[in-house]
C-alpha positions as CSV (number, residue, x, y, z in Angstrom):
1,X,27.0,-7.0,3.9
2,X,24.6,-5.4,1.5
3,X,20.9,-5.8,1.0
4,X,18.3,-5.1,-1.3
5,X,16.4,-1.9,-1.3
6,X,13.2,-3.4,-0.7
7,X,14.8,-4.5,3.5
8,X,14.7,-1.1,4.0
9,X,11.2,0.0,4.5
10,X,10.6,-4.0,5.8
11,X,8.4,-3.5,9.4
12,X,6.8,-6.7,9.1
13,X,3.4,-6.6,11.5
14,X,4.2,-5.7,14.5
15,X,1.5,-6.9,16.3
16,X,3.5,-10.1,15.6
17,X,6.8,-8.9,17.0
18,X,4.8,-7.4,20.2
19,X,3.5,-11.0,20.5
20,X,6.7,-12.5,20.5
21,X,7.8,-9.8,23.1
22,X,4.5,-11.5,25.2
23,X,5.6,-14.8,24.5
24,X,9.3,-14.4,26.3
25,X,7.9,-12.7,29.1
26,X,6.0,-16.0,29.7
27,X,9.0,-18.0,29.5
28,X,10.4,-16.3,31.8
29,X,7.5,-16.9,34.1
30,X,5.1,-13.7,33.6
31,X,1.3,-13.9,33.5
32,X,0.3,-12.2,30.1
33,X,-2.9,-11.9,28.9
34,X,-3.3,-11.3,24.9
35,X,-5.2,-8.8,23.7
36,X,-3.1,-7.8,20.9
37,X,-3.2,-10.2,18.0
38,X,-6.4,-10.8,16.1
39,X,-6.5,-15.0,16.8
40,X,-9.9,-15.8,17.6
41,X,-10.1,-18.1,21.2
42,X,-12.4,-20.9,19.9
43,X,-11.4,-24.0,18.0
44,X,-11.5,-24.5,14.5
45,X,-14.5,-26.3,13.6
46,X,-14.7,-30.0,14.1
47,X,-15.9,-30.5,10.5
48,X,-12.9,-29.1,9.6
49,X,-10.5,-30.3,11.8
50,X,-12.3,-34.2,10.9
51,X,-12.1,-33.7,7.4
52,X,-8.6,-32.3,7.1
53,X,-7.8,-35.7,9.0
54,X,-9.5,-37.4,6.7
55,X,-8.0,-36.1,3.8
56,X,-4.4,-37.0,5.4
57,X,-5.9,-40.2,5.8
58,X,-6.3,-40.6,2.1
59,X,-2.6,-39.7,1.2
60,X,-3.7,-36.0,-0.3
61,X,-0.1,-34.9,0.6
62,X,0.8,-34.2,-3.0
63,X,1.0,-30.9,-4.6
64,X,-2.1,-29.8,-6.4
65,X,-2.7,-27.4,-8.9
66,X,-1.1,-23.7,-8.2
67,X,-4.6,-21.6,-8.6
68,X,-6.6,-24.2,-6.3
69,X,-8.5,-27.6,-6.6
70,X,-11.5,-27.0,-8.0
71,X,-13.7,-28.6,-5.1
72,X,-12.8,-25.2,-2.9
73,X,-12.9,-23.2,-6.0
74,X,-16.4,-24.5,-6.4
75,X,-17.3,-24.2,-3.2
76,X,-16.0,-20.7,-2.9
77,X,-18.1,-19.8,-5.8
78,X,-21.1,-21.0,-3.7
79,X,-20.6,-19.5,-1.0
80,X,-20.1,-16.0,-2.9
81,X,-23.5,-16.4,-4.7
82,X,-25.1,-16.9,-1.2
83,X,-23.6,-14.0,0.6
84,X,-23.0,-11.7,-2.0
85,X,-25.3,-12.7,-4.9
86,X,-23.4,-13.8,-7.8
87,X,-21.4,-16.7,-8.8
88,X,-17.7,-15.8,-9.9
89,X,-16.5,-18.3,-12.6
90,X,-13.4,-20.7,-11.6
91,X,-11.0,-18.8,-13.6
92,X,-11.8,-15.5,-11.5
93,X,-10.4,-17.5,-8.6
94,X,-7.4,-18.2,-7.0
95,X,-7.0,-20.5,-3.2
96,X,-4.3,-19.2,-1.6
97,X,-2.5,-19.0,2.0
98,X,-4.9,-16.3,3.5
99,X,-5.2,-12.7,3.0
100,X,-2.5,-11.2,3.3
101,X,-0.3,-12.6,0.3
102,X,-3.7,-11.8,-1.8
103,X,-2.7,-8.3,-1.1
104,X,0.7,-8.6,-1.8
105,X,-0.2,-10.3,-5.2
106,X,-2.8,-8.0,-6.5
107,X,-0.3,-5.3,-5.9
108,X,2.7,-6.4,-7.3
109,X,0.9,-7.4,-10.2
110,X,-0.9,-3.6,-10.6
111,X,2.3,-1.9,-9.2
112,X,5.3,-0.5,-11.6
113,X,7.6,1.8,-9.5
114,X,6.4,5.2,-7.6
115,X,2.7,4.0,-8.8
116,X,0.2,4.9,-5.9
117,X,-2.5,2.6,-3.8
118,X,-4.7,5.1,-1.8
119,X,-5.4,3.5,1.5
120,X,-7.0,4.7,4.7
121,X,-5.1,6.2,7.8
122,X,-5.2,3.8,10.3
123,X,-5.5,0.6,8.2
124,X,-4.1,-3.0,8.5
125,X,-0.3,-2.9,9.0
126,X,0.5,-5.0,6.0
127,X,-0.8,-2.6,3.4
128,X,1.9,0.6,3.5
129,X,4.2,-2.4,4.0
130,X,3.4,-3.8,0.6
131,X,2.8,-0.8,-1.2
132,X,6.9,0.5,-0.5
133,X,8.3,-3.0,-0.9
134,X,7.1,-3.0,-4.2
135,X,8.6,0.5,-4.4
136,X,5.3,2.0,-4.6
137,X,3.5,4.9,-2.5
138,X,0.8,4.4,-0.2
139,X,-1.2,7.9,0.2
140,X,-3.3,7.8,3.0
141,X,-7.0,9.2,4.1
142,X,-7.9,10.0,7.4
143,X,-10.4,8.5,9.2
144,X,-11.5,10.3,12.1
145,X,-13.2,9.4,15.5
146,X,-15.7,11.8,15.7
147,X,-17.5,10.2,12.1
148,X,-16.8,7.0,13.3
149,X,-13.9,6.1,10.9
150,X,-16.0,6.4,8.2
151,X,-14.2,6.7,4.8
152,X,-14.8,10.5,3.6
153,X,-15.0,10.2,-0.3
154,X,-14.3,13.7,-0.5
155,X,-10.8,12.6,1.0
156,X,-10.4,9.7,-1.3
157,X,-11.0,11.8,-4.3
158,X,-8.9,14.6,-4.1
159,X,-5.9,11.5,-2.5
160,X,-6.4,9.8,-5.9
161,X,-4.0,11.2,-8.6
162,X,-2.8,10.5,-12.1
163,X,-0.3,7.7,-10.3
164,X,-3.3,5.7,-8.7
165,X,-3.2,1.9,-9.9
166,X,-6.0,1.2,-6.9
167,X,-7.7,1.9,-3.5
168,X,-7.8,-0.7,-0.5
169,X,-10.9,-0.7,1.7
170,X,-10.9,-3.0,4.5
171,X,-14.6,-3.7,6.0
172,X,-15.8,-4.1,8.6
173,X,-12.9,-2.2,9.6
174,X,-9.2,-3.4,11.2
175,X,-8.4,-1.2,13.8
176,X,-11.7,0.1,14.4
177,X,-14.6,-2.2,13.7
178,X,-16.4,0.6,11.5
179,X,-18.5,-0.7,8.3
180,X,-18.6,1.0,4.9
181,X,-22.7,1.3,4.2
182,X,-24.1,0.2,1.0
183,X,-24.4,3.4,-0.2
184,X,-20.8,4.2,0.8
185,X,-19.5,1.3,-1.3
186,X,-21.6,2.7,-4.2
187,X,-20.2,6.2,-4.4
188,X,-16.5,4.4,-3.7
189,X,-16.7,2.2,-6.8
190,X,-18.1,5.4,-9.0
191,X,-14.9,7.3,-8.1
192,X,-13.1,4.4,-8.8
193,X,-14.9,3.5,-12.0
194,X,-14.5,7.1,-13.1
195,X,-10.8,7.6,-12.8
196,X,-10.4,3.3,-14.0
197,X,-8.2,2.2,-11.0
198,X,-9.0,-1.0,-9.1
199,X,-11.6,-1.8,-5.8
200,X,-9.4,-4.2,-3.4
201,X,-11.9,-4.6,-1.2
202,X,-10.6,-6.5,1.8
203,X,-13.4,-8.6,3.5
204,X,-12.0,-10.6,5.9
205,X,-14.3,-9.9,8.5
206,X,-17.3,-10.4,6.1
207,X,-19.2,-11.9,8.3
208,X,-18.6,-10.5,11.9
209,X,-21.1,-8.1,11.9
210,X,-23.2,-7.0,15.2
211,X,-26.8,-7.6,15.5
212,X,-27.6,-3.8,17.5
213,X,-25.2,-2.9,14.2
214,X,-27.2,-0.1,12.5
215,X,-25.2,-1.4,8.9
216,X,-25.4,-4.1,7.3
217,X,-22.6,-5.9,5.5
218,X,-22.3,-4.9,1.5
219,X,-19.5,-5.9,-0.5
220,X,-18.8,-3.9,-3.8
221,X,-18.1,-7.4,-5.8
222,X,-21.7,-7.8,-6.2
223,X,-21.5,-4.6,-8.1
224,X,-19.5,-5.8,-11.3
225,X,-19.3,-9.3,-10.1
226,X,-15.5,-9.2,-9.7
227,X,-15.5,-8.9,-13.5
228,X,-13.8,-5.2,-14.1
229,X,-12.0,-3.5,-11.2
230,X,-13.3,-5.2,-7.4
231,X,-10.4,-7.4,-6.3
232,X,-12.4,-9.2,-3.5
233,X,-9.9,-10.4,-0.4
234,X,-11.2,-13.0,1.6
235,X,-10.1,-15.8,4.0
236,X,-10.7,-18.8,6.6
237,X,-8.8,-16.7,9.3
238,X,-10.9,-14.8,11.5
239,X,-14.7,-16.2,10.2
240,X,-14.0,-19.9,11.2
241,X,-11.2,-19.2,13.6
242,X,-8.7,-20.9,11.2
243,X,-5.7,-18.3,12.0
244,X,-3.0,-21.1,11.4
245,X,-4.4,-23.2,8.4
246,X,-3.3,-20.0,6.2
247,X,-6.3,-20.8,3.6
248,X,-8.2,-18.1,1.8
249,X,-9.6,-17.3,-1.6
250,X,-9.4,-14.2,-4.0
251,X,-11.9,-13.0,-6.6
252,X,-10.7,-11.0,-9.3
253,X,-11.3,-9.9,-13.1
254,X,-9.6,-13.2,-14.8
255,X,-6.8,-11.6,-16.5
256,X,-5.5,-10.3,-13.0
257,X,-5.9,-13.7,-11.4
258,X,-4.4,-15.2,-14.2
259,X,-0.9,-12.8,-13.5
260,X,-1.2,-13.1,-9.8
261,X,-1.9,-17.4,-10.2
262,X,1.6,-16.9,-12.1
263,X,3.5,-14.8,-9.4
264,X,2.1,-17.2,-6.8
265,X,3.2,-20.7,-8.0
266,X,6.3,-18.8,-8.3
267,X,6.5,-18.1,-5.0
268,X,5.0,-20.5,-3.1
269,X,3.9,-23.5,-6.2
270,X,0.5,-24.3,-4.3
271,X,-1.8,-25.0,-0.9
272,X,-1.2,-28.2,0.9
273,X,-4.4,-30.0,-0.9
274,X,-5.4,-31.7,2.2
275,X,-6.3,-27.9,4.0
276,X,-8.4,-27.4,0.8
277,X,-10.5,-30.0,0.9
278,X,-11.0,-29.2,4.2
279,X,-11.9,-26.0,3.8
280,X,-13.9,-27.2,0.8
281,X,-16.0,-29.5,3.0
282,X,-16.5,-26.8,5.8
283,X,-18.0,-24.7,3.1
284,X,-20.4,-27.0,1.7
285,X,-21.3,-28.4,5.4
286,X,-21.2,-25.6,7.5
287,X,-21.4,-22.2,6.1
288,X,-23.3,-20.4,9.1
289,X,-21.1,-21.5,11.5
290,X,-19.7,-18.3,12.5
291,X,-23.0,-17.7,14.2
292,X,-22.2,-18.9,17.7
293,X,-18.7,-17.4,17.5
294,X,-20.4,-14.1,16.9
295,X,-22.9,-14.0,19.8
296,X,-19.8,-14.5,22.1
297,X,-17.9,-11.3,20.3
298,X,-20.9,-9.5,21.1
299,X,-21.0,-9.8,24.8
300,X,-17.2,-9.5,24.6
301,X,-17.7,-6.1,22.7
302,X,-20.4,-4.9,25.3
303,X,-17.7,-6.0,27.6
304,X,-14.9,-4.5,26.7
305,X,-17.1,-1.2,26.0
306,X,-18.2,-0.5,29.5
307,X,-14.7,-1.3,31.4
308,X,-13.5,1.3,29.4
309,X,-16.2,3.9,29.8
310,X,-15.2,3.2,33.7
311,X,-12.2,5.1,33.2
312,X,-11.7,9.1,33.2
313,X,-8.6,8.6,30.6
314,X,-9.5,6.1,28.5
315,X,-12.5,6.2,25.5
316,X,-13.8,3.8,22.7
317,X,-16.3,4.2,20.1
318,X,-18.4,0.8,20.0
319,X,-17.5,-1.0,17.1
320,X,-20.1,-2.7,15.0
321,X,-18.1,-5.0,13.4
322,X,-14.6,-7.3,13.7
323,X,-13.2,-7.9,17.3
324,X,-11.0,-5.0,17.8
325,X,-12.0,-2.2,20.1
326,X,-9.6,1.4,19.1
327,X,-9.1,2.9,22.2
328,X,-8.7,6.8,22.6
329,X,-5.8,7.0,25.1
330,X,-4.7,10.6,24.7
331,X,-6.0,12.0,28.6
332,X,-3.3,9.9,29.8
333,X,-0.9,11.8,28.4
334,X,0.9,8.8,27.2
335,X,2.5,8.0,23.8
336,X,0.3,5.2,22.1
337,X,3.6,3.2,22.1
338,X,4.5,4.4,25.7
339,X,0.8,3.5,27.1
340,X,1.8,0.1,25.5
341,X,4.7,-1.0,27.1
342,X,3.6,0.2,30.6
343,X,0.8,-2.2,30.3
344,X,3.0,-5.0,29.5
345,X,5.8,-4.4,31.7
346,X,3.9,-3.4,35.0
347,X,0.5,-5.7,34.5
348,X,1.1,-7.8,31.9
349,X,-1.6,-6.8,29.6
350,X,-0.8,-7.2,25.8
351,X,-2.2,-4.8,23.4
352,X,-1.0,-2.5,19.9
353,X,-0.2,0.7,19.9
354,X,-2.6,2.8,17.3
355,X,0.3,4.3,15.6
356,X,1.4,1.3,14.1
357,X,-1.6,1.3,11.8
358,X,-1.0,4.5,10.6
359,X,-0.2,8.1,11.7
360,X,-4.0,9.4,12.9
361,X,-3.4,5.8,15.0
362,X,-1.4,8.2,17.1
363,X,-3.2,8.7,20.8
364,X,-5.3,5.1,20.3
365,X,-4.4,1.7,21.4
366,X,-6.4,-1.3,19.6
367,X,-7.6,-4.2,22.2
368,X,-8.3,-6.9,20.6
369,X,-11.2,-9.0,22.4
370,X,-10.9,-12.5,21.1
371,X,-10.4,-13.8,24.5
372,X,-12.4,-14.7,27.3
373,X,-15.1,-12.4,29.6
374,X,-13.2,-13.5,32.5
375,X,-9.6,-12.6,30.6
376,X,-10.9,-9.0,29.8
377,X,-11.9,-8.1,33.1
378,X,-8.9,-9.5,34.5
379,X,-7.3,-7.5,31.8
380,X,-9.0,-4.0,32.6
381,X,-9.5,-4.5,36.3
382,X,-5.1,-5.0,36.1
383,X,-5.4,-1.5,33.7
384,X,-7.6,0.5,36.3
385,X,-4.8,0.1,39.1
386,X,-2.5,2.3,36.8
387,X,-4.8,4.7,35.0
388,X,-8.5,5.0,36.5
């Protein structure tokens, strides 16, 4: 049996495939607790969850057009101009099922064969994933502890080469919580502007930013509006706890929506209309109501923060955004991989090895704390019997 060439480089994300390895144990009776998947704890929000009902209610079970109803294309438009001061137009939108296929489309669409997407070393899993099944090459940047995972433009201009079709920026920042600065984002889009390659700038943690954060959140959209290279990501998923609606929105120059609104109705033909309108009504209703979510991810994060500066072995840098601590796990003189499964096997304590988010993930373990104060002591105080 043969398969394409594109199964070959498949890996998927693995945080997935470690949570299915969590999920067995518990059905064979183990205690785990997660903190390896980003999934928020709280509930949707009721205005959400009541209009979504509502909408099933009126029979809105048909399909709908492939680039989005316009009531959450409107909406989304509103909500850009109030976080990020301008006001898209509808055809520089597309609704789609979250993030991550946003990525996928914006590449395939830029991507011919052995093209190059510079992204940053450790990043979301999904990235180098889509960059080689498209048959392109993802070349990484560094982003190193000590500068707080900043992104080095000195790095990401010497990475970018007559090959580069774009750069993907994710902030704040999965697996480390770090935020690009204003300024930052500035000098990024002016390398990018002057070698004209594309700004995916992946802002699905927009909003969870802490309030001791000494940087605030700037996206690069606002900078040409979406209207010549910045592909702006965005979904429902982490800001509103909506993980399993799969519902998100992308912003790009028209004639790139226009190619990826293509590839997507030929993929997938549209959203389920009765999650837009639902997300379309949660917009328009409730567009601060991350706020509450966020004061608990702070104390988790203070949390989190000082069980680990209890131990000799372990080390974090505080993160000032997203809900992913990125543990330095290198005095234990454990793989990142190794220190992962001992926690699992001997004290049931999910968690991702830093590795899988790129090589300079090697020595760091991301915890992610969207669970419960009580669940990450639990969590560490279980840790501390093996390591402190």
């Amino acid at each position: 049996m043969t398969f394409s060439k594109i199964t070959h480089d498949l890996k998927g994300q693995k945080m997935f495939q470690i949570l299915q390895q969590a999920k067995e144990l518990e059905r064979q009776g183990r205690e785990i607790i997660h903190l390896e998947i980003g999934d928020p704890d709280f509930d949707s929000p009721k205005i959400a969850i009541d209009a979504i009902k509502r909408h099933l209610d009126n029979n809105e079970t048909h399909y709908a057009p492939s680039t989005g109803l316009y009531e959450l294309k409107d909406a989304s438009r509103n909500t850009t101009l109030a976080s990020r001061g301008f006001r898209p137009d509808l055809d520089q939108i597309l609704v789609t099922s979250g993030a991550n296929i946003q990525i996928y489309l914006a590449c395939a669409c830029l991507l011919d064969p052995n093209d190059e997407i510079v992204i940053c070393d450790p990043c979301f899993v999904s990235y180098q994933s889509i960059v080689r099944s498209l048959h392109g090459v993802p070349v990484p940047i560094k982003l190193c502890e000590k500068n707080n995972f900043a992104v080095d433009t000195g790095l990401l201009r010497a990475a970018i080469s007559e090959k580069t079709k774009a750069v993907i920026i994710n902030s704040p920042h999965n697996p480390t919580g770090s935020i690009v600065s204003e300024a930052q984002w500035r000098e990024i889009f002016r390398i990018c502007e002057e070698y004209d390659i594309f700004l995916i700038s992946d802002e699905v943690y927009g909003r969870m930013i802490y309030s001791d954060s000494n940087v605030q959140f700037f996206s690069p959209s606002s900078i040409d509006k979406c209207k010549e290279r910045t592909i702006l990501i965005h979904s429902f998923s982490k800001t509103y706890s909506m993980t399993g609606w799969r519902i998100g929105a992308v912003t790009a120059p028209n004639q790139l929506i226009e190619k990826m609104g293509l590839l997507f109705e030929t993929i997938n033909s549209c959203v389920p209309p009765f999650i837009q309108l639902a997300a379309a009504d949660l917009l328009n209703m409730a567009r601060d109501s991350s706020q509450v979510m966020m004061g608990a991810f702070e104390e988790r994060r203070n949390l989190i923060c000082d069980r680990i500066d209890e131990f000799s072995s372990i080390s974090c840098n505080r993160p000032n955004g997203a809900f992913y601590v990125f543990a330095n796990i290198q005095n234990t003189r454990l793989s990142s991989e190794q220190f992962c499964e001992v926690i699992l096997e001997k004290v049931g304590v999910a968690a991702c090895p830093g590795n899988f988010f790129g090589s300079s993930g090697e020595g760091f373990v991301r915890f992610c704390f969207a669970n419960s104060n009580e669940r990450i002591n639990y969590a560490f105080d279980r840790i501390a019997g093996l390591f402190k």
